[in-house]
C-alpha positions in Angstrom: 70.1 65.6 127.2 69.4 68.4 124.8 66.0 69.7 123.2 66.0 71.8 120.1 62.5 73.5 119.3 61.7 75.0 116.0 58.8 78.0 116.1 57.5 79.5 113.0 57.3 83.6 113.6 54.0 84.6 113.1 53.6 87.0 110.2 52.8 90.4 110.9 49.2 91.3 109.6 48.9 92.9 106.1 46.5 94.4 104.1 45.7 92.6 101.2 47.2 93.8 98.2 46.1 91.5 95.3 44.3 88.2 95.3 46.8 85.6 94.8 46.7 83.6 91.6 46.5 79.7 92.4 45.9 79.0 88.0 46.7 80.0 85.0 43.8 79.4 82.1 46.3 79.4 78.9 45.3 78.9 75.0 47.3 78.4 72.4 46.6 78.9 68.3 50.4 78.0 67.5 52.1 74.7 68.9 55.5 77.4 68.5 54.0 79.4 71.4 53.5 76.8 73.5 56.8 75.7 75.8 57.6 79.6 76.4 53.2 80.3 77.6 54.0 77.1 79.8 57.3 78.3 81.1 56.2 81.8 81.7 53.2 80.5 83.9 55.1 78.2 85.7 57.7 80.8 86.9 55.1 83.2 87.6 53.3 80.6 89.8 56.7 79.5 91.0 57.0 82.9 93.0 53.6 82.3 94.3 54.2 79.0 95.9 57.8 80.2 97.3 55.9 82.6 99.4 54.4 80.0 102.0 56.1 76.4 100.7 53.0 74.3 100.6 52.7 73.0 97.2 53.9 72.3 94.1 52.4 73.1 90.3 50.4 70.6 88.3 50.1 71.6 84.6 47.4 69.9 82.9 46.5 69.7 79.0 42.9 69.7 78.5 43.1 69.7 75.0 45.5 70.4 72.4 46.0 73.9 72.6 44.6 74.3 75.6 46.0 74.2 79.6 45.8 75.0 83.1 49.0 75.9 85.2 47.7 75.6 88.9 49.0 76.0 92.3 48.4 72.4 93.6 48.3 70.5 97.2 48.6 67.1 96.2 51.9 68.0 94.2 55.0 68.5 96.9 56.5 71.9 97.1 59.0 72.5 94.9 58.2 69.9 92.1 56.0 70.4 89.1 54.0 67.7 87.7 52.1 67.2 84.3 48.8 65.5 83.9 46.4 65.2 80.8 42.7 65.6 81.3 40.5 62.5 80.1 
């Protein structure tokens, strides 16, 4: 009988550097402006969440013109999920 065990190497300690973003607070004025502000958040909050692989991104539209790009638990790492505020 074999046993494999996996062990996750603790990280050495660091100093802080910056706070890290969990959201991105975007408005829009032009409807043409907003697939490239969405996509730029996203991939900026896409290197965030590669770091430690423990969620996924919801983007949410609060209202037209306006949305949050957020670091989120309840979506799975690796996906990115839309909502609309109500």
């Amino acid at each position: 009988m074999t046993t494999a065990t996996l062990e996750r190497i603790a990280k050495p300690a660091q100093f802080p550097e910056e706070p890290v973003i969990r959201s991105i607070d975007l408005k829009f004025t032009s409807g043409r402006d907003v697939n490239a502000g969405l996509e730029d958040a996203v991939a900026e909050l896409i290197e965030v969440a590669s770091k430690d692989a423990s969620c996924g991104i919801l983007v949410t539209r609060l209202n037209p013109g306006r949305y949050t790009v957020a670091l989120d638990e309840s979506v799975p790492f690796g996906e990115t999920y839309e909502a609309f505020a109500a």
